[in-house]
C-alpha positions in Angstrom: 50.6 -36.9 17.0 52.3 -36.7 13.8 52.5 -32.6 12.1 50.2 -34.0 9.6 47.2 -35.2 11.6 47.9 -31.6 13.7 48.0 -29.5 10.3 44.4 -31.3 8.8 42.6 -30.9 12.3 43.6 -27.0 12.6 42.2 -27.0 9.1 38.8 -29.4 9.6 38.0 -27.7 12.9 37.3 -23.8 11.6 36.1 -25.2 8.8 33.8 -27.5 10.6 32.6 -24.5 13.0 32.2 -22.2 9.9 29.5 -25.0 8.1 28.2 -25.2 11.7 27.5 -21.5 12.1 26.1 -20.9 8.6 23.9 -24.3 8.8 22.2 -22.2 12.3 22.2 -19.0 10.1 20.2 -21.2 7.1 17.8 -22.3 9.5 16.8 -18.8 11.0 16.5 -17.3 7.6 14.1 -20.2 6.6 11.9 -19.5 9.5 11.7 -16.0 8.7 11.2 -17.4 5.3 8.3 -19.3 6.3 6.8 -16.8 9.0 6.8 -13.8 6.1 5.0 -16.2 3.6 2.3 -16.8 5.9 1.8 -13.4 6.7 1.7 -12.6 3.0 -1.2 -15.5 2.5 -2.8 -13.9 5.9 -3.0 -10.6 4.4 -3.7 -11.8 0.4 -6.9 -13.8 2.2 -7.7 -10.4 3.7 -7.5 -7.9 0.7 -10.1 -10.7 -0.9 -12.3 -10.8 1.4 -12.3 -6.8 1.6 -13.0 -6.7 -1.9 -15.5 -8.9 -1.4 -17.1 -6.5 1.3 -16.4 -3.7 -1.1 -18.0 -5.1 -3.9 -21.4 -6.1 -1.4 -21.3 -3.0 0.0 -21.2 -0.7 -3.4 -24.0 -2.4 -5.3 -25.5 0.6 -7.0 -29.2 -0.5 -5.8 -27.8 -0.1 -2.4 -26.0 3.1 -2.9 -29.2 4.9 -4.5 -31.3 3.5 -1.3 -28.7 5.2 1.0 -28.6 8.4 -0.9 -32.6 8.5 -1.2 -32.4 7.8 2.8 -29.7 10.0 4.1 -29.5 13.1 1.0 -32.0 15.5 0.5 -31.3 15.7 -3.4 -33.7 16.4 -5.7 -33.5 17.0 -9.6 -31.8 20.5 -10.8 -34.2 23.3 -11.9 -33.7 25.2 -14.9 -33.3 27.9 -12.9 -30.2 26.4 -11.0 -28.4 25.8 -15.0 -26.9 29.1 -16.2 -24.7 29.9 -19.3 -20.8 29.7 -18.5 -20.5 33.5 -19.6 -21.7 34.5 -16.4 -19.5 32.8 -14.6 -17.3 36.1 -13.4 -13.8 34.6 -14.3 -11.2 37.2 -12.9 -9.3 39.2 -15.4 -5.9 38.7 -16.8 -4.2 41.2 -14.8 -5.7 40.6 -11.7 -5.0 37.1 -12.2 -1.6 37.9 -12.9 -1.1 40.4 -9.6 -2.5 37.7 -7.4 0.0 35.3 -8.7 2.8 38.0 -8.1 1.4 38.8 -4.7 1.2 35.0 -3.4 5.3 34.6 -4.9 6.5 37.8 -2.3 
């Protein structure tokens, strides 16, 4: 065999092995390809059909046939209203010692 033919067939053969290697490498990445797209349709057909289920299952006619089944709610007094002053909201310094107390 003449140096030439040697010289081009240690060139084609890595080169040939390298296609050959990425071509495989191509192929498993497209599968992965295709397996995460189908998950992502999977799981986009799921989300609408939960929203679906969520949108059924909050209808306010529903909700207010629940709460008048399971809650013992009835409308506020005027007795139960009172004026914010007599909410007892805790002084400025004893605000300020609690927040010094919680730091230590």
């Amino acid at each position: 065999m003449s140096r030439t033919k040697l010289t081009w067939i240690l060139f084609i053969l890595p080169v040939a092995l390298g296609l050959f290697y990425v071509k495989h490498i191509v192929e498993n990445l497209e599968e992965d390809l295709s397996a995460l797209e189908k998950s992502i349709y999977s799981d986009k057909d799921e989300v609408h059909v939960l929203r679906a289920e969520w949108a059924y299952l909050s209808r306010p006619e529903r909700v207010q046939k629940l709460a008048a089944n399971y809650l013992e709610l009835e409308p506020a007094s005027g007795a139960q209203i009172a004026d914010v002053k007599a909410i007892p909201f805790p002084t400025e310094e004893v605000a300020v010692l609690s927040s010094w107390s919680s730091v230590k």
